[in-house]
C-alpha positions in Angstrom: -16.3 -6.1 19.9 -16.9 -5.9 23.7 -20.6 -6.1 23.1 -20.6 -8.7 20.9 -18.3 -10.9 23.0 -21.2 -10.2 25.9 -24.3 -11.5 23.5 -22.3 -14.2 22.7 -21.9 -15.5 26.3 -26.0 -14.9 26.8 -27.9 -15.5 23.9 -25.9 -18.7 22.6 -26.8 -20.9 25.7 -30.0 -19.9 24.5 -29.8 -21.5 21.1 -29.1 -17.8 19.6 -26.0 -17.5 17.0 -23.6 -14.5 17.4 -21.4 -13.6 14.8 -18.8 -10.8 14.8 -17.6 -10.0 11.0 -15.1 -7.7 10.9 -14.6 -6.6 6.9 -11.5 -4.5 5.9 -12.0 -2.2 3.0 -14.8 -3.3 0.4 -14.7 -1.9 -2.4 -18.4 -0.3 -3.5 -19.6 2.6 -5.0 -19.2 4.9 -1.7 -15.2 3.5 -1.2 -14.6 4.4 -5.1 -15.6 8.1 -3.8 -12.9 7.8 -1.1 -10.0 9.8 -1.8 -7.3 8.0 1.0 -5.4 4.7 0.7 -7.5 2.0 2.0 -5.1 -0.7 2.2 -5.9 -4.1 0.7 -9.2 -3.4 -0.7 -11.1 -6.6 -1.4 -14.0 -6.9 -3.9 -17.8 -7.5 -2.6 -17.7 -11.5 -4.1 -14.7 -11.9 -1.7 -16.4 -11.0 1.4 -19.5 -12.7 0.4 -17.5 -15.6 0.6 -15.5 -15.2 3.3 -18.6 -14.4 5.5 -20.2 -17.5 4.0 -17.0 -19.8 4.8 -17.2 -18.2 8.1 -21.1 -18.8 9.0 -20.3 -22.5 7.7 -17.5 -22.7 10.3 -19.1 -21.2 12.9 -16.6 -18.6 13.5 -17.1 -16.5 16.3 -15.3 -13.8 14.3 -14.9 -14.1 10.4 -12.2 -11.1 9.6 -10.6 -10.5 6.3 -8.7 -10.0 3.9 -6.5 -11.5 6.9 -3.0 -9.6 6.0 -4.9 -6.6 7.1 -7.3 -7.6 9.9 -4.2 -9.4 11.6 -2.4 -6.5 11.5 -5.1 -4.4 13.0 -6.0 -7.2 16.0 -1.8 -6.8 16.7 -2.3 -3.0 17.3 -5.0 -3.1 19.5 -2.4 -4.7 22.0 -0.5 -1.6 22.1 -0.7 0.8 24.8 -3.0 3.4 24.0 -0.5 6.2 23.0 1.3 4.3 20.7 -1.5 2.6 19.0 -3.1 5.8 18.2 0.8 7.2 16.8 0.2 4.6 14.2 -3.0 4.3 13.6 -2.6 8.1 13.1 0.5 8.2 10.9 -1.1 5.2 8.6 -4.7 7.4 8.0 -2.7 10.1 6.8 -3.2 10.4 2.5 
């Protein structure tokens, strides 16, 4: 995300668009092999349509399904050690 943030603020003075898309789970053919909970799994036609929403907008960052992505942004606020307790605990099967 740093990075991104960083060729945002020099390519789009240059007329250069810089999208961060941050998907959840998708389901596809390789997440059907996965054998852990991947919270709020979203079909492919959903995310092709939030990305396109998104692009229309022009979002900086287009994130879904939201429930989940919010959830996420809130824990990368947390110090380190307990952002990595949870993050731990809620990868376990």
């Amino acid at each position: 995300m740093n990075l991104c943030e960083t060729l945002y603020l020099d390519l789009v003075p240059k007329g250069i668009a810089v999208y961060a898309i941050n998907p959840g789970f998708v389901r596809t053919r390789l997440t059907d092999q996965n054998d852990f909970a991947m919270p709020a799994l979203v079909e492919a036609a959903a995310v092709a349509a939030a990305m396109v929403v998104g692009l229309e907008r022009g979002e900086f960052e287009i994130h879904f399904p939201k429930r989940f992505s919010w959830f996420v942004k809130w824990l990368r606020h947390m110090p380190y050690q307990l952002y990595f307790l949870i993050a731990r605990r809620a990868a376990k099967p």
